[in-house]
C-alpha positions as a Markdown table, in Angstrom:
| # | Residue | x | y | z |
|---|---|---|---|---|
| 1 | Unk | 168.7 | 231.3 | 76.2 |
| 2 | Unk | 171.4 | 234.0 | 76.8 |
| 3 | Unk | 175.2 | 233.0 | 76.5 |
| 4 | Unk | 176.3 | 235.8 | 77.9 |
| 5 | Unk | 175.1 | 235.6 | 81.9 |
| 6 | Unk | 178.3 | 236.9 | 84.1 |
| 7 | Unk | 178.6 | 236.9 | 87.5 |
| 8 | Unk | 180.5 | 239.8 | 89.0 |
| 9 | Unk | 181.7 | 240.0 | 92.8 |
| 10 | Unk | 183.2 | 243.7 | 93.1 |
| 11 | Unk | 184.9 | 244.6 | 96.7 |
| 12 | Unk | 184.9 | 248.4 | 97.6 |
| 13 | Unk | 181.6 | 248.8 | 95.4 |
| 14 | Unk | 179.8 | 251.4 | 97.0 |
| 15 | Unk | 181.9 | 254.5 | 95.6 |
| 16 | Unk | 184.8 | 255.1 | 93.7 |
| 17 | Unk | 186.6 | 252.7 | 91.4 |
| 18 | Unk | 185.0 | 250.2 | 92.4 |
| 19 | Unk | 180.9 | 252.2 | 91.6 |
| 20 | Unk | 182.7 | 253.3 | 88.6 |
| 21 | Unk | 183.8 | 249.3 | 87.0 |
| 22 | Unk | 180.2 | 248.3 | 88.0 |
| 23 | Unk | 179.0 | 250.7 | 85.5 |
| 24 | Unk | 181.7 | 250.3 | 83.3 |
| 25 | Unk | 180.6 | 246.6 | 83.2 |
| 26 | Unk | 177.3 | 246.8 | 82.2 |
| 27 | Unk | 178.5 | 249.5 | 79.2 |
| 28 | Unk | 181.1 | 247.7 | 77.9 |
| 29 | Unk | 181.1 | 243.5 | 78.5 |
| 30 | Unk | 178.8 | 242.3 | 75.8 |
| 31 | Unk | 176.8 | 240.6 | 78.5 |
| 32 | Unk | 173.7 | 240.1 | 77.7 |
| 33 | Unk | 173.3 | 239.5 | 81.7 |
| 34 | Unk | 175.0 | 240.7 | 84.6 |
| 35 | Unk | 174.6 | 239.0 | 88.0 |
| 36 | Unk | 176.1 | 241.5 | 90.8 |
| 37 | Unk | 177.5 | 241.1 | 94.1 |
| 38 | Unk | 178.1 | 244.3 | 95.0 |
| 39 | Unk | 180.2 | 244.0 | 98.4 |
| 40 | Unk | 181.3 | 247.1 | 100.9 |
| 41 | Unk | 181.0 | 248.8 | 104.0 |
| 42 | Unk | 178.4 | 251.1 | 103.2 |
| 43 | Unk | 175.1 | 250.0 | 102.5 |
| 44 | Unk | 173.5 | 252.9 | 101.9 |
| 45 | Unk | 176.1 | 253.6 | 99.0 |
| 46 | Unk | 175.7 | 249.9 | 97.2 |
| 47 | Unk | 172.3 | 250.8 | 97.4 |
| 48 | Unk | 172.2 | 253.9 | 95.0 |
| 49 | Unk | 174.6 | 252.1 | 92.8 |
| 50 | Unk | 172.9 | 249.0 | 92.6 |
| 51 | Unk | 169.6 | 251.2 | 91.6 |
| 52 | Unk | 172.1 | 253.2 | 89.2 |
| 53 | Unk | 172.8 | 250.3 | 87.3 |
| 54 | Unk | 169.2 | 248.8 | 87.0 |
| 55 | Unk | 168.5 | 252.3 | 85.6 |
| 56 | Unk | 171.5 | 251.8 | 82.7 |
| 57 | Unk | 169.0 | 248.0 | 81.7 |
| 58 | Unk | 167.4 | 249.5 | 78.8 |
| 59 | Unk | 170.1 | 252.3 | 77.4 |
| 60 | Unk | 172.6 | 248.9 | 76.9 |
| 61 | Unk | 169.7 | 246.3 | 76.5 |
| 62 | Unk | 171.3 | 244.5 | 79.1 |
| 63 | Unk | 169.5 | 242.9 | 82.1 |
| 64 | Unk | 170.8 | 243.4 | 85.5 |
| 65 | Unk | 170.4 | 241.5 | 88.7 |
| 66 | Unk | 171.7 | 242.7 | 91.9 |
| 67 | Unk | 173.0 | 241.3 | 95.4 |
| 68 | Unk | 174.1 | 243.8 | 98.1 |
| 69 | Unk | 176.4 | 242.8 | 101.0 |
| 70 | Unk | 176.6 | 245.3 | 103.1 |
| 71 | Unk | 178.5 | 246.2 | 106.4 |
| 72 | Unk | 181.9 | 244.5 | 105.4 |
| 73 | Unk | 185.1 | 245.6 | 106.6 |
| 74 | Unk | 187.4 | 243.4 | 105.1 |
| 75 | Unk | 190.2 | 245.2 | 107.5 |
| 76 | Unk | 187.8 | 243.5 | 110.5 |
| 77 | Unk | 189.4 | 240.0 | 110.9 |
| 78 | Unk | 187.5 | 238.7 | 113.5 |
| 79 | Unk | 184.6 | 239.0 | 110.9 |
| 80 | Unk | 186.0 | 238.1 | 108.0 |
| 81 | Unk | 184.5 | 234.6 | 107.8 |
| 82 | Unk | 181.1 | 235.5 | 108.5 |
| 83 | Unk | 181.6 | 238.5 | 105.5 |
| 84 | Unk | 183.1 | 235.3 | 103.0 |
| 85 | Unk | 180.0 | 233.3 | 104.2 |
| 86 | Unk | 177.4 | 235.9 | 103.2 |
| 87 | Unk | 179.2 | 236.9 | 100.3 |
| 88 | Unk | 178.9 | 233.5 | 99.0 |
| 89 | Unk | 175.4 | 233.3 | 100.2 |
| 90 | Unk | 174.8 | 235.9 | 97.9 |
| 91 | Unk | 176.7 | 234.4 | 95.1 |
| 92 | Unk | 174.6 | 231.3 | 95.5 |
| 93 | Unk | 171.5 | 233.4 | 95.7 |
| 94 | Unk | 172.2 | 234.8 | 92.0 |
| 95 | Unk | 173.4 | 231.2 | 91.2 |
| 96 | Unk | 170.1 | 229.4 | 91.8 |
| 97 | Unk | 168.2 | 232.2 | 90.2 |
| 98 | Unk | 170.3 | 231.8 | 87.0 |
| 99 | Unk | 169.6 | 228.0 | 86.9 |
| 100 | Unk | 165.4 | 228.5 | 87.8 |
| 101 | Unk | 165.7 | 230.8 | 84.9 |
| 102 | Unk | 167.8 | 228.5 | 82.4 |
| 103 | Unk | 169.7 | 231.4 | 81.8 |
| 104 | Unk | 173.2 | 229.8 | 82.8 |
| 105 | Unk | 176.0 | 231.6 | 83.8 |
| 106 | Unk | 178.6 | 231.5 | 81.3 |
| 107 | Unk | 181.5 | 233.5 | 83.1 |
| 108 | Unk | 182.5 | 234.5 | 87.0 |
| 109 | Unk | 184.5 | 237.3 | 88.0 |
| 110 | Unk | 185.9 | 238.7 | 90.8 |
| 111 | Unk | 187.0 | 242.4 | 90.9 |
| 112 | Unk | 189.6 | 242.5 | 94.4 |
| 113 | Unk | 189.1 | 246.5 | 94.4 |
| 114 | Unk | 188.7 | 247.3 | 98.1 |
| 115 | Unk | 192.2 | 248.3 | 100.0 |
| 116 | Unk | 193.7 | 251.1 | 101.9 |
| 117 | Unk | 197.2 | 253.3 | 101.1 |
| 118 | Unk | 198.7 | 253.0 | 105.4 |
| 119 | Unk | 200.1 | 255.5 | 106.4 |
| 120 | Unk | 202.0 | 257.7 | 104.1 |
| 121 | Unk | 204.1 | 260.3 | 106.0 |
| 122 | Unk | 206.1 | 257.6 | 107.4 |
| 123 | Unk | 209.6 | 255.6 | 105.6 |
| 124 | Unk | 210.4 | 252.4 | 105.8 |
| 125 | Unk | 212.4 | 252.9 | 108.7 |
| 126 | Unk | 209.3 | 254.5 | 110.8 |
| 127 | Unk | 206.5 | 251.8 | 110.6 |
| 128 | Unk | 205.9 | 249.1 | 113.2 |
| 129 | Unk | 205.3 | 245.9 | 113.0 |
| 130 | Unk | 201.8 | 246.3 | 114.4 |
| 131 | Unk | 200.4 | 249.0 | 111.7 |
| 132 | Unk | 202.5 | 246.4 | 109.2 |
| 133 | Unk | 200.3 | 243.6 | 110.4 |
| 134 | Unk | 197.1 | 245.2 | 110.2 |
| 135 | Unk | 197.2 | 246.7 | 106.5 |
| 136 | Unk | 198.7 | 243.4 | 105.5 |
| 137 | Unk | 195.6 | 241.6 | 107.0 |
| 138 | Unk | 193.1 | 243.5 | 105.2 |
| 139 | Unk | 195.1 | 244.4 | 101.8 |
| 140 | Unk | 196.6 | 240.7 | 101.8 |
| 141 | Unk | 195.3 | 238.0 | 104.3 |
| 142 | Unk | 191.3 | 239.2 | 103.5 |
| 143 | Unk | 192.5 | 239.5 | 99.8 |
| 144 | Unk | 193.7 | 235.8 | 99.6 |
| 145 | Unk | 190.8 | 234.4 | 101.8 |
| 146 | Unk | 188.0 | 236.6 | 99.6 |
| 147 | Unk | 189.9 | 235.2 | 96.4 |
| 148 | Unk | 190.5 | 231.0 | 97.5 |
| 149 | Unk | 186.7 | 231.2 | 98.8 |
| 150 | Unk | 185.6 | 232.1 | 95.3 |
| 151 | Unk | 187.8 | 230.1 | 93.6 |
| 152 | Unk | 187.3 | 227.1 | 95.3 |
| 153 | Unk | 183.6 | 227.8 | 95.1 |
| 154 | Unk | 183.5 | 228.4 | 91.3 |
| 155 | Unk | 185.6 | 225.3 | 90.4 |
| 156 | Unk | 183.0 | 223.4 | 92.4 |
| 157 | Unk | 180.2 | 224.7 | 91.0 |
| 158 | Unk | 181.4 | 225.0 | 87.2 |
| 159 | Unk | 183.0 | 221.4 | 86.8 |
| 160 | Unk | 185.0 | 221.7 | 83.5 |
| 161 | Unk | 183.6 | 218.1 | 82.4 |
| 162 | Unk | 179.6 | 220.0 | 83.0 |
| 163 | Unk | 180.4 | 223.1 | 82.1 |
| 164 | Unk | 183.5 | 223.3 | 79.6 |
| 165 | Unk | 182.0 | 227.1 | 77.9 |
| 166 | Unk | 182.2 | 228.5 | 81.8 |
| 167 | Unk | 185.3 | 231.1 | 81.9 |
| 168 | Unk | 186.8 | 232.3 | 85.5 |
| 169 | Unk | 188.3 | 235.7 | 86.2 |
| 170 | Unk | 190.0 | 237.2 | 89.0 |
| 171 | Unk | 191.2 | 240.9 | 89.4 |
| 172 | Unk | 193.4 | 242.2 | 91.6 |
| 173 | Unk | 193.4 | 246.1 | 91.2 |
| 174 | Unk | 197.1 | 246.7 | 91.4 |
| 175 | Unk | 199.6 | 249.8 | 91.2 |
| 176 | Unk | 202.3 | 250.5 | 89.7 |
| 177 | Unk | 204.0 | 249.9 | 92.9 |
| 178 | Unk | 203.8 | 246.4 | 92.5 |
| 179 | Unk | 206.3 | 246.7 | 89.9 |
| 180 | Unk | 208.2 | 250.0 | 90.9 |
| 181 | Unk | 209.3 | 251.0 | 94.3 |
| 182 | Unk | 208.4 | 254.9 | 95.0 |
| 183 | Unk | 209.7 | 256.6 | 98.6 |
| 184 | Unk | 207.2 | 256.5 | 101.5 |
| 185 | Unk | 205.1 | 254.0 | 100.3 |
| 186 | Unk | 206.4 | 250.6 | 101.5 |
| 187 | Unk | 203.3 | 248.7 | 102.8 |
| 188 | Unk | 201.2 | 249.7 | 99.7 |
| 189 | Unk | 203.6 | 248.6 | 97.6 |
| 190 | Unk | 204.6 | 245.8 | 99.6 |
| 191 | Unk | 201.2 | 244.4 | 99.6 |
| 192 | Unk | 200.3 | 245.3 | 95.8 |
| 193 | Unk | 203.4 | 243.0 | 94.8 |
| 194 | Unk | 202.1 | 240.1 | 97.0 |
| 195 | Unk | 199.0 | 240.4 | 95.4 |
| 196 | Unk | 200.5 | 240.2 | 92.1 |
| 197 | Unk | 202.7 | 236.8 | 92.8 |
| 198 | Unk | 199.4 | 235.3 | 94.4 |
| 199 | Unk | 197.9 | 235.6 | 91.4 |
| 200 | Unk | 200.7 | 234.9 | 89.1 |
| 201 | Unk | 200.9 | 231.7 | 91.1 |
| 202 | Unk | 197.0 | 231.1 | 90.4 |
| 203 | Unk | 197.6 | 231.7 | 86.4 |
| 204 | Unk | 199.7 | 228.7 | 87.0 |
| 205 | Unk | 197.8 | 226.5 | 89.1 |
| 206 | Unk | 194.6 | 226.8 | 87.2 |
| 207 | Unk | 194.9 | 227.4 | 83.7 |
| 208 | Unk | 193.7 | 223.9 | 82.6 |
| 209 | Unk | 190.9 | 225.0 | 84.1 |
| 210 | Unk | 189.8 | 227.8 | 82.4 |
| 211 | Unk | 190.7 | 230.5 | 84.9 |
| 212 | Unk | 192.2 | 233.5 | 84.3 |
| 213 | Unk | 193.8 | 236.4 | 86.2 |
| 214 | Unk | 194.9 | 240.0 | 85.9 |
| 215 | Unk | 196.5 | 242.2 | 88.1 |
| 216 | Unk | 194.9 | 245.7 | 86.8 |
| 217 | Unk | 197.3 | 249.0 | 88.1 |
| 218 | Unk | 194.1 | 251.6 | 86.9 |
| 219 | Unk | 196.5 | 254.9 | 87.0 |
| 220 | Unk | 196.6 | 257.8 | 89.4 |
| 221 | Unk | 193.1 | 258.2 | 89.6 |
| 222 | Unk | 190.9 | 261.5 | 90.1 |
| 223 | Unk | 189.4 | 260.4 | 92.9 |
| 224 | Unk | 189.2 | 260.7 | 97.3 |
| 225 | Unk | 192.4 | 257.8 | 97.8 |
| 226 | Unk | 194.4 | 260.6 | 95.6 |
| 227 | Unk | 192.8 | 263.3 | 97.1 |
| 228 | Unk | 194.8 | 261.0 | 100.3 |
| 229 | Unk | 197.9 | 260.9 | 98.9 |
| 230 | Unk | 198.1 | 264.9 | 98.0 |
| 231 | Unk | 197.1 | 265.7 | 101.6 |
| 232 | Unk | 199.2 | 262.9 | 103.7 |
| 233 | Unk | 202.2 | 261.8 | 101.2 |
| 234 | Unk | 205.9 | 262.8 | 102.5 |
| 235 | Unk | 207.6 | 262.1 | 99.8 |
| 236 | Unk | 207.8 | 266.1 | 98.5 |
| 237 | Unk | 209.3 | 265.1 | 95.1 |
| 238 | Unk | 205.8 | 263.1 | 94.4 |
| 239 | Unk | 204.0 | 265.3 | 96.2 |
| 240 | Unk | 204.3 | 268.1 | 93.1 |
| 241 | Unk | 204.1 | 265.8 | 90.4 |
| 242 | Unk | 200.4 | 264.4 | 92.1 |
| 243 | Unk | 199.4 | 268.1 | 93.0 |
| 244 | Unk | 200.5 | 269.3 | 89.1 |
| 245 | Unk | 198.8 | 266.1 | 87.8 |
| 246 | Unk | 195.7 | 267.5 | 89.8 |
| 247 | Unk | 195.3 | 271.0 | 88.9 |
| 248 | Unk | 196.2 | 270.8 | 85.1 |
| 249 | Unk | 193.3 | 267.9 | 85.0 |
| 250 | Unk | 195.9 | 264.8 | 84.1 |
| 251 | Unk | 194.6 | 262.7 | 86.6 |
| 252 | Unk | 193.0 | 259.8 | 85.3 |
| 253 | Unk | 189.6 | 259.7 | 84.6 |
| 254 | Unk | 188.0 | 256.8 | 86.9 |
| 255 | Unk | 185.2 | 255.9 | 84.2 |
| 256 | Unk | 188.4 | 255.9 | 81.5 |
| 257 | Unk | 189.9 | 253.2 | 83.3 |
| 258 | Unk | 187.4 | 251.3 | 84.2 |
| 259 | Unk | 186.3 | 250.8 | 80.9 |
| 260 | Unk | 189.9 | 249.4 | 79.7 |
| 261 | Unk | 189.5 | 246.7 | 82.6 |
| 262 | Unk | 186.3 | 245.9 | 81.3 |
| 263 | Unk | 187.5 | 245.5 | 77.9 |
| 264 | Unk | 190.4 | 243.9 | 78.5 |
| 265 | Unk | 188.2 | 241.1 | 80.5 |
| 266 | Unk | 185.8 | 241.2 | 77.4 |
| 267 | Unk | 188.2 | 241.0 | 74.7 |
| 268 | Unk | 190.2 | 238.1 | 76.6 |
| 269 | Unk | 193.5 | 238.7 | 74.8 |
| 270 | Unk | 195.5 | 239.6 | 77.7 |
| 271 | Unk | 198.4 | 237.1 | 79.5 |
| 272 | Unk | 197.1 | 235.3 | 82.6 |
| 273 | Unk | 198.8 | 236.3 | 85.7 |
| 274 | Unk | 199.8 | 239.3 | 84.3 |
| 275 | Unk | 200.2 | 242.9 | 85.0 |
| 276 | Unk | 198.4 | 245.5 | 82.9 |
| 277 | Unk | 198.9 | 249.4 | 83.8 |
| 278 | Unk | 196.3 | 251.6 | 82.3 |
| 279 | Unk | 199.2 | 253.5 | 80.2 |
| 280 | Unk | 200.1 | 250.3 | 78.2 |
| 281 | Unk | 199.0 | 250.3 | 75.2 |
């Protein structure tokens, strides 16, 4: 019987970051099992990486089970229960399988990757209350719902006094905005600092029960959100240092980064309810 069965919710799976930890996980965990929730709004895309990690089974001898939830907007509020219903559907789904094939699972993660920048060309002084309320709902309000659902879910399911080897994770991919304030970007950072606290306050609430969390800030990454922020950021300042970064190739490498998350969650030596930029060493 494998020890080493995780289950891994990732939001925002179907590209990106978020394709790119998916893959980074399989590499670099040391599970002998992973159990995927892939969640996003394309269903097409979480299709070809779901199939692109089944393909990596036998270069990492690691077996790899799948669950696609498709179709979610996590901006859409109206909707957002019925997304955390089949999400969870899904999680039971992989659950069940695990316990039909006495292969328990042995640790559950949730990667918090999906989220938007808002709208860039505009200060502080320039944004409405309206725009302010719809990025906070889906970078914050879906964030918090998405990560109490699972929480609550796991505890349930994982009972320390039945399962006392079963490890929780949560990740938030953060910013270095959480920490630092940068012009023409107060919603983003705004909402990467609540997400932060909310799982600072977690790292409190639930250590005794072996659960963890990480707020992850992955680095300007050399990928479509940057290619964003060069083509909508007002900020002129930043604006050269992001377009320099870009064309003498210092952006960060997405599958770099990803693979530092994965090892961090691996190597379980990092401060609960911390915040972990991709530059520390």
């Amino acid at each position: 019987m494998s020890s080493h069965h995780h289950l891994v919710i990732i939001t925002g799976a179907n590209r990106g970051f978020g394709a790119s930890v998916a893959h980074s996980y399989v590499a670099n965990s040391g599970a002998d099992t992973v159990s995927f929730v892939l969640v996003g709004r394309n269903q097409q895309g979480l299709d070809s990486v779901l199939t692109s990690l089944r393909k990596l089974t036998s270069e990492n001898n690691v077996a790899v089970k799948g669950a696609i939830v498709g179709d979610v907007d996590l901006a859409d509020m109206e909707r957002l229960d019925n997304n955390l219903v089949r999400i969870q559907a899904a999680v039971t789904e992989l659950r069940n399988e695990s316990i039909q094939s006495k292969n328990v699972i042995s640790k559950s993660v949730l990667i918090n990757n999906a989220g938007s920048i808002g709208d860039l060309s505009k200060t502080a002084k320039e944004m409405t209350w309206q725009e302010t309320r719809a990025y906070l709902d889906f970078n914050v309000v879906s964030f918090v719902g998405l990560t109490s659902a699972f929480l609550k879910d796991t505890l349930g399911a994982y009972p320390k006094e039945q399962y006392p080897g079963h490890k929780t994770a949560i990740v938030s991919i953060s910013s270095l905005l959480a920490v630092q304030p940068f012009s023409n970007w107060s919603l983003y950072a705004a909402g990467k600092a609540a997400r932060d606290r909310f799982l600072g306050v977690i790292a409190l609430e639930e250590k005794a029960n072996n659960v963890k969390t990480l707020n992850y800030a992955p680095g300007p990454l050399n990928n479509d959100m940057q290619a964003d922020v060069r083509r909508t950021l007002g900020d002129k300042e930043q604006l050269e240092i992001y377009d320099g970064m870009h064309k003498s190739g210092s952006l960060v490498n997405m599958d770099d980064s990803s693979r530092k998350l994965v090892l961090l969650l691996k190597n379980d030596e990092y401060t609960t309810g911390g915040h972990i930029d991709f530059y520390d060493e």
